[in-house]
C-alpha positions as CSV (number, residue, x, y, z in Angstrom):
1,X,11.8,-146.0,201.7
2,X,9.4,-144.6,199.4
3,X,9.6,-141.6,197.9
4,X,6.4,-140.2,199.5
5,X,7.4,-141.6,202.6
6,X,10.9,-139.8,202.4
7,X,9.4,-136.4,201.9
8,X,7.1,-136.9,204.8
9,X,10.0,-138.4,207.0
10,X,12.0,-135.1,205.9
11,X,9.5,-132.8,207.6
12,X,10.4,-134.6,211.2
13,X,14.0,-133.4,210.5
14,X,16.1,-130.8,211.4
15,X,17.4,-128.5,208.6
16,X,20.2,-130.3,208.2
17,X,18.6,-133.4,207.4
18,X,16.9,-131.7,205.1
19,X,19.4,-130.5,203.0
20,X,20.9,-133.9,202.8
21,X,18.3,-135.5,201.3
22,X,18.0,-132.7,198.8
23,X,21.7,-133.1,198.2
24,X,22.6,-129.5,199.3
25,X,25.9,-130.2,202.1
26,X,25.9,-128.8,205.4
27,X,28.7,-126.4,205.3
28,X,31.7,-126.4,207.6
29,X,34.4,-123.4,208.6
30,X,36.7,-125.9,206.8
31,X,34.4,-127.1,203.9
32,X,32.3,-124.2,202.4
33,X,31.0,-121.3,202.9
34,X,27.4,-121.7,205.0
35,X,24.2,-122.4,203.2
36,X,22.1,-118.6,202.7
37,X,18.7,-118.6,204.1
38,X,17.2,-118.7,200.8
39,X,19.3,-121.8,199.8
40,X,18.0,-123.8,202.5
41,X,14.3,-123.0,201.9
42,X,14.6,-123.5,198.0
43,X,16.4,-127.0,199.4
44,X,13.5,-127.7,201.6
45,X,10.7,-126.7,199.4
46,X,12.0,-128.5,196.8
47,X,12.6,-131.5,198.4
48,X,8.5,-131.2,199.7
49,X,7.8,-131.1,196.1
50,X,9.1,-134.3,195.1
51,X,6.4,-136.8,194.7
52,X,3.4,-134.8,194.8
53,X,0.7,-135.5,192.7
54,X,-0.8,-133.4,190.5
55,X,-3.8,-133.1,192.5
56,X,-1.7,-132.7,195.9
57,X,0.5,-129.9,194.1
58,X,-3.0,-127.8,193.1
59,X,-4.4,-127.9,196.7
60,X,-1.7,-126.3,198.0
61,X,-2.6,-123.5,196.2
62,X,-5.7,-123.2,197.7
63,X,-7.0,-121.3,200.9
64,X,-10.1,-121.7,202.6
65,X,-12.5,-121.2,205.3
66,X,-13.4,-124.0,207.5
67,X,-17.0,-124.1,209.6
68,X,-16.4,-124.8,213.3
69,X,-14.3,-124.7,216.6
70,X,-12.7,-128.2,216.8
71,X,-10.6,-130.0,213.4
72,X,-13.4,-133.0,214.4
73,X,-16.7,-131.4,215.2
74,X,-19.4,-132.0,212.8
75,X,-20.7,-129.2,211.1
76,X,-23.6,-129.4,208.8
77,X,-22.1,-125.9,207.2
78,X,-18.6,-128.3,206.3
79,X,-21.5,-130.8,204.4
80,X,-23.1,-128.3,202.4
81,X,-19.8,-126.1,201.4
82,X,-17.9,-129.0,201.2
83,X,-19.4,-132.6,201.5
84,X,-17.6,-133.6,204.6
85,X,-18.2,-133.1,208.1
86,X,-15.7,-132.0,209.8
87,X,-12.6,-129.4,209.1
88,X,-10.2,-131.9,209.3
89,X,-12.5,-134.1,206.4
90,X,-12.0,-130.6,204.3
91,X,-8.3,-130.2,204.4
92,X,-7.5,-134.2,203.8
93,X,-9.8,-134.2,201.1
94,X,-8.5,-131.0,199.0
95,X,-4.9,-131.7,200.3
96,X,-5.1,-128.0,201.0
97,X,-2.1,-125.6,201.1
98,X,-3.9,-123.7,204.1
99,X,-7.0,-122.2,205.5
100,X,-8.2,-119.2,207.2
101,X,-10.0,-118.5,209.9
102,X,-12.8,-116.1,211.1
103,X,-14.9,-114.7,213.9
104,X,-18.5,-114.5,212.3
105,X,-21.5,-115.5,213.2
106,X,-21.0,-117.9,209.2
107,X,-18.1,-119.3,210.1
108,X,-17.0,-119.1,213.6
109,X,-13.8,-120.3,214.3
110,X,-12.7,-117.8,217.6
111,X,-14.0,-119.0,221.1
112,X,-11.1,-118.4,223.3
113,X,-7.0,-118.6,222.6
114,X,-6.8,-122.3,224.0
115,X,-9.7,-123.2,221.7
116,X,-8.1,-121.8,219.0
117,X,-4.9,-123.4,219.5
118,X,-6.6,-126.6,219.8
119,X,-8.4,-126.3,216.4
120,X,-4.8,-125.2,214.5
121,X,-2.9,-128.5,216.2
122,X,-5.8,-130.9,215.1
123,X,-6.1,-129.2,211.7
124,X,-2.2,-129.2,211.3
125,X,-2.7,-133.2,212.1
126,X,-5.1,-134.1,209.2
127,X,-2.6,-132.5,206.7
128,X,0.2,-134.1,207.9
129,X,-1.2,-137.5,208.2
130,X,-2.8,-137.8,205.1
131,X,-2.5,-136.5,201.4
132,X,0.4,-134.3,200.7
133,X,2.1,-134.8,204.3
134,X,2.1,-130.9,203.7
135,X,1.5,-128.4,207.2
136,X,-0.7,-125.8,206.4
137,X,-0.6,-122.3,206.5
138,X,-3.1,-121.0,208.9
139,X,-4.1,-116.9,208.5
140,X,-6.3,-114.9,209.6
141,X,-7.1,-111.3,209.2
142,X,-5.4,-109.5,212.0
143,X,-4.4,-106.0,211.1
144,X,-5.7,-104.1,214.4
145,X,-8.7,-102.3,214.9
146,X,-11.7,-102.4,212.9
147,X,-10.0,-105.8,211.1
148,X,-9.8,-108.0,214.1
149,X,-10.5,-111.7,214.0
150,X,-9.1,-112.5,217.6
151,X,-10.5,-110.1,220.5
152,X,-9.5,-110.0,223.8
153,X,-8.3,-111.4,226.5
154,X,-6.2,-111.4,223.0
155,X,-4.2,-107.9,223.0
156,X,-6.4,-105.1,221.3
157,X,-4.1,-102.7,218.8
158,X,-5.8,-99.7,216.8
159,X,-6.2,-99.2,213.1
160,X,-3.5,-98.4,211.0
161,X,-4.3,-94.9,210.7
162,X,-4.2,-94.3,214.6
163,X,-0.9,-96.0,214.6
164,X,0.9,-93.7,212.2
165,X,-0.8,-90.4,213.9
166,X,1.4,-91.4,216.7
167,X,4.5,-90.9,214.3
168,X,6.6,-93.7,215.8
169,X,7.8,-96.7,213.7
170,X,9.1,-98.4,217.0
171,X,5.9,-98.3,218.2
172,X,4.5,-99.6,215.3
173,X,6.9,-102.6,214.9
174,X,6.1,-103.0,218.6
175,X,2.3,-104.0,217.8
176,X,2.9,-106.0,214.9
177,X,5.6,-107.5,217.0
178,X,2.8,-108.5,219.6
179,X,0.1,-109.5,217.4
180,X,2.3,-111.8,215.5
181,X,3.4,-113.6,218.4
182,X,-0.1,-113.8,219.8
183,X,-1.2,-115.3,216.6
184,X,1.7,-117.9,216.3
185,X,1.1,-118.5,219.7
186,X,-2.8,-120.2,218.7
187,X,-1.5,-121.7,215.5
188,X,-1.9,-119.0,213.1
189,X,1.1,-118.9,211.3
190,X,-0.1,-116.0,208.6
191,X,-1.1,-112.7,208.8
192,X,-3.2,-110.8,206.5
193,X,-1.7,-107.7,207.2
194,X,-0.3,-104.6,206.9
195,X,-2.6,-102.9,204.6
196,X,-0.5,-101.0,202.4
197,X,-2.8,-98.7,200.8
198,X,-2.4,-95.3,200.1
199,X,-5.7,-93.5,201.4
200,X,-5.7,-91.6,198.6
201,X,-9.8,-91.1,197.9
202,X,-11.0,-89.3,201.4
203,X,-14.8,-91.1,200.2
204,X,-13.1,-94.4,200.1
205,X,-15.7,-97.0,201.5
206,X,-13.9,-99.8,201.9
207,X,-9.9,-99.0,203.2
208,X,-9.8,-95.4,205.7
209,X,-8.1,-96.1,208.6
210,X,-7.0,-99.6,207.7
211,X,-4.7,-97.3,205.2
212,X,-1.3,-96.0,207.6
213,X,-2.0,-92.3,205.6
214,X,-2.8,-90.7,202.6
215,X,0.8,-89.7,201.6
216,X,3.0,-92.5,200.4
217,X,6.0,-91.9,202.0
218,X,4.5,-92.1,206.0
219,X,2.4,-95.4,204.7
220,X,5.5,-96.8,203.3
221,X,7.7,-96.1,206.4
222,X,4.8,-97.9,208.6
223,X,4.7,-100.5,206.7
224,X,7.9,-101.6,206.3
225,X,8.0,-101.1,210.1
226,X,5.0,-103.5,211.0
227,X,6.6,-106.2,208.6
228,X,9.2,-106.3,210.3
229,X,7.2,-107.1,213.6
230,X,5.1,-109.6,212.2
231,X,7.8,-111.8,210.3
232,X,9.6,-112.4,213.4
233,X,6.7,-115.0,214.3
234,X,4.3,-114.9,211.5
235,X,3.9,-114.7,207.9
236,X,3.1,-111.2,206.8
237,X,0.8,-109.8,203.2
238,X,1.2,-106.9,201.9
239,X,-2.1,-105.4,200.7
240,X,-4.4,-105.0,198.2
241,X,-1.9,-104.4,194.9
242,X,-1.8,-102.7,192.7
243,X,-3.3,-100.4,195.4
244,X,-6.5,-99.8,196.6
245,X,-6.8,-96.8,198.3
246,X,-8.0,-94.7,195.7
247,X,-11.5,-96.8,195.5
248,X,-14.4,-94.6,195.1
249,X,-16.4,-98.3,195.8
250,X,-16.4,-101.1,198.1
251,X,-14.7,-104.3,196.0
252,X,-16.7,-106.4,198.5
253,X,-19.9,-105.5,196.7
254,X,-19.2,-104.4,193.8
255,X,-16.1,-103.9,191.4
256,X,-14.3,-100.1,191.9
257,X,-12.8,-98.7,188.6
258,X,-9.7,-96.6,189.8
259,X,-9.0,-93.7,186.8
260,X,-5.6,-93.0,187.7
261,X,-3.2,-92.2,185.4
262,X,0.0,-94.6,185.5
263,X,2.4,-91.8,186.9
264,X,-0.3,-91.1,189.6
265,X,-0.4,-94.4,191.0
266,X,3.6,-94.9,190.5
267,X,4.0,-92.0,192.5
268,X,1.2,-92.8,194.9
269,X,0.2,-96.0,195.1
270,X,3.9,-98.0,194.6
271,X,6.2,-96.8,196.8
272,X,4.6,-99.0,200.2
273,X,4.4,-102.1,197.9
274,X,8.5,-101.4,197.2
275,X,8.9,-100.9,200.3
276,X,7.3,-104.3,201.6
277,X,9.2,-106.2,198.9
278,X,12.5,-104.4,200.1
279,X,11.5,-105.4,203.5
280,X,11.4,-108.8,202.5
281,X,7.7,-109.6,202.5
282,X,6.5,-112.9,202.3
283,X,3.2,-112.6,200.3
284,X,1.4,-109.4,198.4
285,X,-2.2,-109.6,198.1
286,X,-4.3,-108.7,194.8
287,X,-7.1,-106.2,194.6
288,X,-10.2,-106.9,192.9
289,X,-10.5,-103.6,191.2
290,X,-10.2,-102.3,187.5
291,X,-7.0,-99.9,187.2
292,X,-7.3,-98.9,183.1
293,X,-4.3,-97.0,182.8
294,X,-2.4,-100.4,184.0
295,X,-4.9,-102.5,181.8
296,X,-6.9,-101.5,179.4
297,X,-8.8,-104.8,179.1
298,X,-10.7,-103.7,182.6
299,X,-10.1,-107.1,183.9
300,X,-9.9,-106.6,187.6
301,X,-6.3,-106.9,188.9
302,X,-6.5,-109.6,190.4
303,X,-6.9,-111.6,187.1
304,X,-4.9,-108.9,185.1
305,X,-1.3,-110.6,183.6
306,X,-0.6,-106.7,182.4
307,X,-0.7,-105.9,186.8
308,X,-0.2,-109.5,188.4
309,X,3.2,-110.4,186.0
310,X,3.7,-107.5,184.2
311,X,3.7,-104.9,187.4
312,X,4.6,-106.9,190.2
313,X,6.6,-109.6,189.2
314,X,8.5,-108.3,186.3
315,X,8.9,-104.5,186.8
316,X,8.6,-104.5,190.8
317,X,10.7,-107.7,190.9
318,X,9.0,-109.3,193.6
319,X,9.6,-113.2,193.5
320,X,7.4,-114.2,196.6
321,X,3.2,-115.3,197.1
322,X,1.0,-113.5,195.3
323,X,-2.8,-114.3,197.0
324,X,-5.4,-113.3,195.7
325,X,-8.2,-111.6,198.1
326,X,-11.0,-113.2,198.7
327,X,-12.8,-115.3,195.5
328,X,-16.0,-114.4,197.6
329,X,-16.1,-111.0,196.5
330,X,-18.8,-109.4,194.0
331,X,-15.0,-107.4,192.3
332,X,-13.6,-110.1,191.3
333,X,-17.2,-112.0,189.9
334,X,-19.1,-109.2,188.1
335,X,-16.9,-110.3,184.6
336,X,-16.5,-114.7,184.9
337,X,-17.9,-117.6,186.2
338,X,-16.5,-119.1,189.6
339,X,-15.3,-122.0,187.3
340,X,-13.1,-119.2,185.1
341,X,-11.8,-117.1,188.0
342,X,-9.5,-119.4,189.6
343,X,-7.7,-120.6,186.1
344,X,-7.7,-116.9,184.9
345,X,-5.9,-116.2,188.4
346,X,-3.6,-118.2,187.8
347,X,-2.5,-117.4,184.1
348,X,-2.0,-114.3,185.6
349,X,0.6,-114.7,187.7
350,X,-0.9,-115.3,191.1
351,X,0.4,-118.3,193.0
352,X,-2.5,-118.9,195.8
353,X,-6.3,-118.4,195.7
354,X,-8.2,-117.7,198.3
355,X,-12.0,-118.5,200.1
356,X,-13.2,-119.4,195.8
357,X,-16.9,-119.9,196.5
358,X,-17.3,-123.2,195.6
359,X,-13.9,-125.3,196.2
360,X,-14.9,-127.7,194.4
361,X,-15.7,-126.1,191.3
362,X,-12.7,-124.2,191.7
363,X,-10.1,-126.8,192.1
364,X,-11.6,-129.0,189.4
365,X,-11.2,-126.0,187.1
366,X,-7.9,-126.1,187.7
367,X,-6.8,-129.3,187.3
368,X,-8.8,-129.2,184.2
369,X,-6.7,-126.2,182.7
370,X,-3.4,-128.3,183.9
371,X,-4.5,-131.7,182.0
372,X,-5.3,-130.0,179.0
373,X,-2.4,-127.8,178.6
374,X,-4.1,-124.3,179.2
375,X,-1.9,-123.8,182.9
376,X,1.8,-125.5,182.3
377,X,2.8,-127.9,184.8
378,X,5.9,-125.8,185.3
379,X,3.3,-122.8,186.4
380,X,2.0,-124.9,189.2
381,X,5.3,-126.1,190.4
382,X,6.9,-122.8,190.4
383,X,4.2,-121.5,192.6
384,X,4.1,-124.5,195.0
385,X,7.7,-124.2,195.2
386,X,6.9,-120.3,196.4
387,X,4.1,-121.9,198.6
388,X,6.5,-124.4,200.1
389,X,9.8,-121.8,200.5
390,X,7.3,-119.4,202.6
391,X,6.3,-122.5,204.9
392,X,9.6,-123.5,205.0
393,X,11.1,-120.0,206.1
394,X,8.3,-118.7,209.1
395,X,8.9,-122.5,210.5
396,X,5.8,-123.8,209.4
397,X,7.6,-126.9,207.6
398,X,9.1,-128.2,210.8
399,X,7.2,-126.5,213.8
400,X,3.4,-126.7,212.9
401,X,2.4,-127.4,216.6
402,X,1.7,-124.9,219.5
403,X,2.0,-126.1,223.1
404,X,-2.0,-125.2,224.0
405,X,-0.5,-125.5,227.7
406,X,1.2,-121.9,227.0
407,X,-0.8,-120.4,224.9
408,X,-1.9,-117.8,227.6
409,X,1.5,-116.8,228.6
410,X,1.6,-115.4,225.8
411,X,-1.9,-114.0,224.5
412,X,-3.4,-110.9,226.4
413,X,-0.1,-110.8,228.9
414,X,0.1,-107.4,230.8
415,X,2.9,-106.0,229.4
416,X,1.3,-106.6,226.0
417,X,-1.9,-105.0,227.1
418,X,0.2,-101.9,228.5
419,X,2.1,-101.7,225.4
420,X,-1.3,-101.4,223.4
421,X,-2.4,-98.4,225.4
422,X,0.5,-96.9,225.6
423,X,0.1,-96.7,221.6
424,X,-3.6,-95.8,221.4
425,X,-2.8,-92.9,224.1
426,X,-0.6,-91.4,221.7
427,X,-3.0,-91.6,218.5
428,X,-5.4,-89.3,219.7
429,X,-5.5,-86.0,217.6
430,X,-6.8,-82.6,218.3
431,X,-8.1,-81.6,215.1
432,X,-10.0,-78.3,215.9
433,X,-10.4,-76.4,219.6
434,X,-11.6,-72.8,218.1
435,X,-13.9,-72.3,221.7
436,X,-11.0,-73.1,223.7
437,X,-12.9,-75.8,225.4
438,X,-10.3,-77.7,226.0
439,X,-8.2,-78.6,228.3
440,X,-11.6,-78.3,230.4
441,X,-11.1,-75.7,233.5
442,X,-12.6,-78.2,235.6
443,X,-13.8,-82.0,235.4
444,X,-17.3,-82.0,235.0
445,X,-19.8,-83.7,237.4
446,X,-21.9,-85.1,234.5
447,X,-21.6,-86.1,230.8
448,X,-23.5,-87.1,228.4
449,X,-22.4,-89.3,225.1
450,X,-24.3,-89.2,222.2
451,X,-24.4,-90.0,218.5
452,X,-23.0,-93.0,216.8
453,X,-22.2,-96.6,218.2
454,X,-24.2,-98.6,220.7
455,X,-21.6,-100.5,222.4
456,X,-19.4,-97.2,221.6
457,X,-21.0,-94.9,223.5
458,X,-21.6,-97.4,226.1
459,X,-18.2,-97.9,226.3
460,X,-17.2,-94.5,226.4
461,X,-19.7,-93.6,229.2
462,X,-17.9,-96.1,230.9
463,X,-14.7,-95.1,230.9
464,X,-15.5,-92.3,231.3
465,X,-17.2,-92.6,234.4
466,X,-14.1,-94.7,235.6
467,X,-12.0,-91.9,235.1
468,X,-14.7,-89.3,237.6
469,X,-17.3,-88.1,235.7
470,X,-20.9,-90.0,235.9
471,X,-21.7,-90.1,232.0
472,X,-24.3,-92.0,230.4
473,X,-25.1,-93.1,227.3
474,X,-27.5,-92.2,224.3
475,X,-26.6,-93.3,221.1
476,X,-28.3,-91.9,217.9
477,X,-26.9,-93.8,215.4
478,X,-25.5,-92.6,211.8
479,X,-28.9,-91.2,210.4
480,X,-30.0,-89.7,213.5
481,X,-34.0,-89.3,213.6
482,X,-35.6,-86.2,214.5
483,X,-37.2,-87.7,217.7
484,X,-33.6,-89.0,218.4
485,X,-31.8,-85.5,218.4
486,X,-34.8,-84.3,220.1
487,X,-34.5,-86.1,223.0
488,X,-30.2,-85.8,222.9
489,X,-31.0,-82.6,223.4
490,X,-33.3,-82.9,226.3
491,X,-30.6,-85.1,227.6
492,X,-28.1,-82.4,227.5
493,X,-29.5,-79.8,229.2
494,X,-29.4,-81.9,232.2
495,X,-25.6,-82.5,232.1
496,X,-22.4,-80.4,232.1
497,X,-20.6,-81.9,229.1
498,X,-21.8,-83.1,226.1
499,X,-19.5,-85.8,223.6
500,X,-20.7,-86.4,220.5
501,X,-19.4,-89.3,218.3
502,X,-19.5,-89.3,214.6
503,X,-19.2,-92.0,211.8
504,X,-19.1,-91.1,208.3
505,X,-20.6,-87.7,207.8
506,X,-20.1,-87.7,204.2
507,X,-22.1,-90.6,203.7
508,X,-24.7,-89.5,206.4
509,X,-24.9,-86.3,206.5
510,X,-28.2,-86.0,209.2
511,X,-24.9,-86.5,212.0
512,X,-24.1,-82.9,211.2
513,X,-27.9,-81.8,211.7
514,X,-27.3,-83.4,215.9
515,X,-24.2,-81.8,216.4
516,X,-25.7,-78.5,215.2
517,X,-29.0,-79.1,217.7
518,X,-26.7,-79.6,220.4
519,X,-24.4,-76.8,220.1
520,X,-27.3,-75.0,219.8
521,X,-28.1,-76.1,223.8
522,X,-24.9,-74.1,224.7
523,X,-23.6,-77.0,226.5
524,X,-20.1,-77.7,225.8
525,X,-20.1,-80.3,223.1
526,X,-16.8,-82.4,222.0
527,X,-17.2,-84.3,218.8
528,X,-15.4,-87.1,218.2
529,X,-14.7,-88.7,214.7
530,X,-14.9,-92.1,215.6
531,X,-13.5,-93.9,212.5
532,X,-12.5,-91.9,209.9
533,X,-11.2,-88.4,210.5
534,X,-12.3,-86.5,207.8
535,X,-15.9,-86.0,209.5
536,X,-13.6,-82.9,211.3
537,X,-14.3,-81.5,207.6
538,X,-17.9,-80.9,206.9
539,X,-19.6,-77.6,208.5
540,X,-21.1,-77.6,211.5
541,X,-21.6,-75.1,214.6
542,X,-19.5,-77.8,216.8
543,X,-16.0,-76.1,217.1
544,X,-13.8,-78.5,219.2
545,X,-12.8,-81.8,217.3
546,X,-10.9,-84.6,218.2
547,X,-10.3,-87.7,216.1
548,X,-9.5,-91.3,217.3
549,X,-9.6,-93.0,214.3
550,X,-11.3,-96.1,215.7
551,X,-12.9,-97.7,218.5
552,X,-11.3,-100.5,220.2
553,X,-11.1,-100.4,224.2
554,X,-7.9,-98.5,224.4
555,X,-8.7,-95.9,221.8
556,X,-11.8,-94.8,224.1
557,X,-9.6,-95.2,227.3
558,X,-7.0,-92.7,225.3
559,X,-9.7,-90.5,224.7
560,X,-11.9,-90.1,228.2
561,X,-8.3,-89.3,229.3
562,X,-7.9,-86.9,226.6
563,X,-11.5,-85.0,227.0
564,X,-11.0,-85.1,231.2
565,X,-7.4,-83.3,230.6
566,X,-5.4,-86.3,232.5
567,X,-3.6,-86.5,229.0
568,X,-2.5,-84.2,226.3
569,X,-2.9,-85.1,222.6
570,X,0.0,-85.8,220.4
571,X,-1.6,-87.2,217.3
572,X,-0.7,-85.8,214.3
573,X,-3.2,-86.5,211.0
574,X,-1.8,-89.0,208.5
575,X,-4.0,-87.7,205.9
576,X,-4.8,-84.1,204.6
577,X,-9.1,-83.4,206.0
578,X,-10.6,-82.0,202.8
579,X,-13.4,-79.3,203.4
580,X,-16.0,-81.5,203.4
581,X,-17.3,-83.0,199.6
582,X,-14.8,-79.7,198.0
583,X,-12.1,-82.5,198.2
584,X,-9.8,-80.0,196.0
585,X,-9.8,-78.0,199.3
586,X,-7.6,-78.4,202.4
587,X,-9.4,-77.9,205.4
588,X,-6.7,-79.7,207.4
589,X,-3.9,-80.5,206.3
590,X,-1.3,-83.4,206.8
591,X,1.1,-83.1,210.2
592,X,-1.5,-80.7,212.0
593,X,-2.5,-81.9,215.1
594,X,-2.9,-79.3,218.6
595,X,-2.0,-79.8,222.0
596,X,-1.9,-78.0,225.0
């Protein structure tokens, strides 16, 4: 038997069969002591290794996008980003360590759970028929809430930040718990998630309530709890290191300079990044920001060696994946070519890179910086090796398949759909009730919901009216026009309640000149910061707040139940609510949260 054929025959085996090919013994009660966990995977992942080509070795390191719902569809998009046709062409022709999928109109990959598990089992095919014999990791971005690649009938769980305001780490391990086996259960076998930001920067465009709080020691404690949800099914990524929640700019578009000083961000932004690797998490994902004070080059960090080895590897001591974020993003290419910015990855420190824009390029770049010397070939096979131990420890090695004749007794199940309301119910938070407004004396016959979010205050309306009071629907937008409060105005004078939803005052700050018109009608008005809570801060003449922190079906059930009195609130804020743009003054502080 060759030795390629060997390798790939090892991947049909149990574990034991494993470690006798790699020459690690089976132990007995009467031989040895048994094998640890991380024996067997370095056994395994080792023996996966063996006989890999250079080129082979290198594409597992890679992570991309594929176009389409089915591993053999043709897809003119798979010709022109790749030169194939299909997704299953793409990963047989980079021999790629994994891909990642997405729910865009670009690259649509999400029609229904069946569909999806369909795609994985054909995509897991191609790589292990062909090339490295390698299965492949399979992620997607799934961390609840505004980041959600699979929607229902898929369970719906909200952001981070609505999580923590619940302040239950049960709870918390209970939805990652859920999503992970949701995802497994489709083929996705990683998970970009949790975020493990510090929400530090209240004008942050980029992280808010993916971020579990603004004070590292409740982000930490939520983090470690939703990794240990997710790894019982699914790889979990600890994100964005060295920290990102402190952005004044969006790295998507551009690339964020963070000024802290090193003791700020070790006592801010580290302690949930310790806290993952203590937990045991399987990969850490890179920023694409500048951090000075950590490296004074201004390389972002995802190409820093003074951050990527110096910070995490050496003095954090963490020994698993390192992924960069997206290669897509304007952060990461304001300073190199897309030919440079894989290689210079690499001699950082980081083991997988992920979506580069042209895969190509990117991989020829890196095999180029191999032959010549520039990457050692002991680099790349250490970080296969770290590759190849995570596949080998979430099951991916041996158990790449999903039974598509199961998948929906698993995804969107009742008791997982209950357990995700259950959790949004609790994240609602009274921030302000000044008028006394609420609990409402009565129900009222007719409501109207205004301001930000078409198919929000559509939804809304609706569940509202479910739960007795005919609302309708009248949304303004985040730069409300002048007709536009003019006639939310007209519309309130016809109804008994008025519920106004806000999204991003700071940023758009005309919101605050509708919630002033309609306070002005002396209807009772509720405003609701829809996303992030710190539009509770700016000054207006609206005096009863609530904040859901998001706007996912069961965060506006939670809250039509909230306004109509058939629940209390319990949330408390994860994050101190600065007075508006004076963010050196405490309008609201952390833990406050009102019932009644």
């Amino acid at each position: 038997m060759t030795t390629r054929n060997r390798r790939f025959h090892a991947l049909a085996l149990p574990v034991a069969g494993v470690l006798a090919l790699t020459g690690v013994g089976v132990a007995t009660a009467a031989s040895a002591p048994a094998v640890s966990a991380d024996a067997r995977a370095e056994a395994a992942a080792t023996q996966a290794l063996r006989g890999l080509t250079l080129e082979e070795k290198v594409g597992q390191l890679f992570v991309t996008w594929v176009n389409g719902k089915s591993a053999d569809e043709v897809n003119p998009k798979n010709q022109a980003d790749f030169g194939v046709d299909t997704a299953a062409e793409v990963v047989r022709k980079y021999h790629l360590g994994g891909v990642i999928y997405f729910n865009n109109a670009t690259r649509d990959n999400f029609d229904d759970p069946v569909q999806v598990a369909k795609l994985s089992n054909g995509l897991q095919k191609a790589a292990i028929t062909s090339g490295a014999h390698i299965p492949l990791q399979i992620a997607a971005d799934q961390e609840g809430g505004t980041v959600t690649r699979m929607g229902a009938p898929a369970t719906e769980f909200p952001n981070a930040m609505a999580i923590s305001a619940g302040r239950d780490t049960n709870r918390a391990t209970q939805a990652a718990t859920i999503l992970g086996q949701e995802l497994r259960a489709v083929g996705i076998n990683q998970d970009f998630a949790p975020d493990s930001d510090v929400n530090s920067n209240p004008v942050n465009p980029v992280i808010g309530v993916r971020s579990f709080s603004g004070q590292p020691g409740l982000a930490s404690d939520y983090v470690t709890a939703e990794i240990k949800g997710f790894q019982q099914s699914v790889a979990a990524t600890s994100k964005h290191f060295p920290g990102h929640g402190a952005a004044p700019t969006d790295s998507h578009t551009g690339l964020p300079r963070i000024d802290s000083t090193e003791d700020q961000w070790r006592a801010t932004d580290v302690p949930p990044f310790k806290a993952a690797i203590a937990a045991g998490i399987d990969s850490i994902m890179t920023a694409h920001i500048q951090f000075p004070s950590l490296d004074p080059s201004l390389e972002p960090a995802t190409l820093s060696k003074p951050i990527v080895t110096g910070k995490l590897r050496n003095e954090l001591g963490y020994n698993g994946v390192i992924v960069t974020d997206s290669l897509e993003m304007q952060g990461v290419r304001e300073m190199h070519s897309d030919a440079e910015i894989p290689v210079l990855a690499l001699k950082a420190g980081v083991d997988q890179l992920l979506m580069p824009v042209h895969l190509d390029v990117a991989i020829n770049s890196v095999l180029a910086a191999v032959k010549s010397g520039e990457i050692p070939m002991r680099q790349i096979d250490q970080s296969v090796l770290r590759v190849l131990k995570l596949k080998f420890k979430r099951g991916i090695l041996f158990s790449p398949f999903v039974d598509t004749n199961k998948v929906m007794k698993t995804v969107g199940t009742p008791s997982h759909l209950a357990t995700a309301q259950d959790i949004a119910d609790r994240g609602i938070t009274a921030i302000a009730n000044d008028a006394g407004l609420l609990p409402l004396k009565q129900k009222p016959a007719t409501t109207l919901v205004t301001g930000w979010g078409v198919s929000t205050t559509a939804t809304l309306a609706e569940k509202l009216t479910a739960h007795g009071t005919q609302a309708t629907a009248y949304q303004t937008g985040q730069a409300p026009t002048d007709a536009q409060i003019a006639q939310a105005v007209a519309d309130a004078k016809n109804v008994d309640l008025v519920v106004v939803l806000t999204n991003n005052i700071g940023g758009f700050p005309l919101q605050t000149k509708l919630l002033d018109a309609l306070q002005a009608t002396g209807k009772p008005v509720v405003a609701v910061a829809a996303q992030i809570p710190y539009d509770a801060g700016y000054p207006s003449a609206v005096k009863t707040w609530l904040a859901t922190y998001g706007y996912i079906g069961p965060t506006l059930e939670a809250l039509a139940k909230v306004i109509l009195g058939e629940t209390k609130p319990v949330g408390k804020l994860p994050v101190d609510i600065p007075a508006g743009t004076d963010v050196h003054t405490v309008k609201y502080p952390f833990g406050h949260g009102l019932t009644w």
